[in-house]
N, C-alpha and C positions, 0 to 999 in steps of 0.2 A: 104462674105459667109453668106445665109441667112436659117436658119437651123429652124425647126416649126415639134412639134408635133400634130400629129390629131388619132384622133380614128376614124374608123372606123366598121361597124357590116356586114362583108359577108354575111351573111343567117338568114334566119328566123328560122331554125331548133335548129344552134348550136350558140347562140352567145356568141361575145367575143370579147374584145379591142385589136387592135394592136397599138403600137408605131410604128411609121414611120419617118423615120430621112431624108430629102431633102434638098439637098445642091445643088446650081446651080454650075456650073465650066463653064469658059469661052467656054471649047470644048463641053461639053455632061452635061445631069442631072443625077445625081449618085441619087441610092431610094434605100436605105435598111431598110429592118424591119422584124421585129423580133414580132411573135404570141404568148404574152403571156407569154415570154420566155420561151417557148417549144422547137423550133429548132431556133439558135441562129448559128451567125458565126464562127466558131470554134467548132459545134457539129455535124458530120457526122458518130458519131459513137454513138453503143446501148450496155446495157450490157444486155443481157438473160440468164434470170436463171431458169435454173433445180433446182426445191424442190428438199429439201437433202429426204421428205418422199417420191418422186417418181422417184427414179433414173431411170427405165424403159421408162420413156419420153426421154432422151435422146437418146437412139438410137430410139427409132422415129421420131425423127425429122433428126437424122443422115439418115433415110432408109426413109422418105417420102418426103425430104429438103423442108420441112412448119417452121414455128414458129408459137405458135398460142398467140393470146392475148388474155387474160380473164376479166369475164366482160364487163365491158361500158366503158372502155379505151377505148380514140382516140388517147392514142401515139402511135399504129403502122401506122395511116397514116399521122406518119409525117416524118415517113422512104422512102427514096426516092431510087430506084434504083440502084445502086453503092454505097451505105449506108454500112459501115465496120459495125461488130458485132464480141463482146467478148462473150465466153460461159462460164460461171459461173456454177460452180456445188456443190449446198448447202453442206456446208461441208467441200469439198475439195478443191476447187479453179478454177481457171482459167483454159481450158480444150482446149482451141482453139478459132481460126478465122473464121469468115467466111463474108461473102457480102448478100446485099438484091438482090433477083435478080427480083423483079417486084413490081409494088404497093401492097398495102394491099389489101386484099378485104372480102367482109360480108360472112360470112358462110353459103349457104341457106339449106342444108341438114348435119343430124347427120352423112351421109357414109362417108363426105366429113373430119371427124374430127377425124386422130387415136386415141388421148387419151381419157381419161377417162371424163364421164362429159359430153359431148355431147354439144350441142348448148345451153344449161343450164349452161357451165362453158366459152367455148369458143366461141365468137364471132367474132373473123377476124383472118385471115390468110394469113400470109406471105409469099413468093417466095426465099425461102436462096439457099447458094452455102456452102458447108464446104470446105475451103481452106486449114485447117489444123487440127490437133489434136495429142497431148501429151498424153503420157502413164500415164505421170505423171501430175496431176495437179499442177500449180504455185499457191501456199495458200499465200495471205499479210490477215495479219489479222487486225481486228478491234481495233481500242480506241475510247472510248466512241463516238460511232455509227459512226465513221468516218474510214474507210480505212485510215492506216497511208499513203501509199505510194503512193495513190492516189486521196489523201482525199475525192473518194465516197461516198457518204451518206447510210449508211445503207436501208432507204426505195430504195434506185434505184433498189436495190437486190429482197427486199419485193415483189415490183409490175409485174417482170417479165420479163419485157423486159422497156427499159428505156433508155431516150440519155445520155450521158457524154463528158465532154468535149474530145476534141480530143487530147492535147499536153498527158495526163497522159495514155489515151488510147491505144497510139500508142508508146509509154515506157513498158504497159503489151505485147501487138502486139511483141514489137521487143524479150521482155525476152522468149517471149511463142515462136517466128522462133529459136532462139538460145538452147533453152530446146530440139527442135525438131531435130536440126542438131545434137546436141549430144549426143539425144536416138538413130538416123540413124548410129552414129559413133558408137557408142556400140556395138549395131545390128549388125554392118556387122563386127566387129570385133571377133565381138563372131561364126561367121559363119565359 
């Protein structure tokens, strides 16, 4: 097996090395690589946070299903289509799931942008679905800047929207379905 790192530069706009890993196999060539380690195998999932100062974005983006990225971030176009998403609410926790539902794309007009800030804050916007949401948010909280229970780094929260691995992602994913079957059990108990 004969395995060889190379760099290469995509574009003249944005550049940047990738590793690239090529292994010959008797039947096919396997090519994996991994940008920068931005979207790596094992990360198909984002975490997106509502500032705890703007809780009002959240149902915006529940009543417009956008996500917006702020800034000169280019991690929302490394969210691909059927892309899961955890929704973080500064403060209170983990609030729900949802999916990307199309690539990114550039903002070109302020009408195009509910929140606050304008094309002066956000500059791309995402295609979501909301699959779910909790009454109650699931809070794990921090030591020393690391989620204990899913060891995320505190900046992933910081930036807004961000990838994380998938194994710890989808351990929040199953606690947040189970929080939800047994607010629904409540509910209709109480009914």
């Amino acid at each position: 097996m004969n395995t060889k790192g190379v760099n290469f530069q995509p574009s003249k706009r944005g550049q940047f090395s990738a590793a690239v890993d090529i292994r010959y196999t008797v039947e096919h060539w396997e090519v994996k690589a991994e940008v920068a380690g931005v979207r790596s195998v094992g990360m198909t999932w984002f975490v997106c946070t509502i500032s705890k100062g703007e809780p009002e974005n959240w149902d915006l983006c529940k009543s417009t299903e956008l996500w917006g990225i702020p800034g000169k971030s280019k991690l929302g176009f490394t969210a691909k289509e059927g892309d899961h998403l955890l929704f973080w609410l500064g403060g209170r926790g983990y609030a729900g799931i949802g999916t990307v539902m199309g690539e990114a794309r550039v903002a070109k007009r302020s009408s195009e942008i509910p929140w606050a800030g304008g094309l002066a804050r956000w500059s791309y916007l995402i295609p979501i679905r909301f699959d779910l949401e909790v009454k109650q948010p699931l809070f794990i909280g921090f030591v020393r800047s690391h989620q204990h229970e899913t060891d995320f780094t505190l900046d992933k929260f910081q930036r807004g929207f961000a990838p994380v691995p998938d194994e710890p992602a989808e351990m929040i994913a199953e606690r947040l379905r189970l929080r939800s079957a047994d607010e629904r059990a409540i509910e209709t108990s109480q009914s």
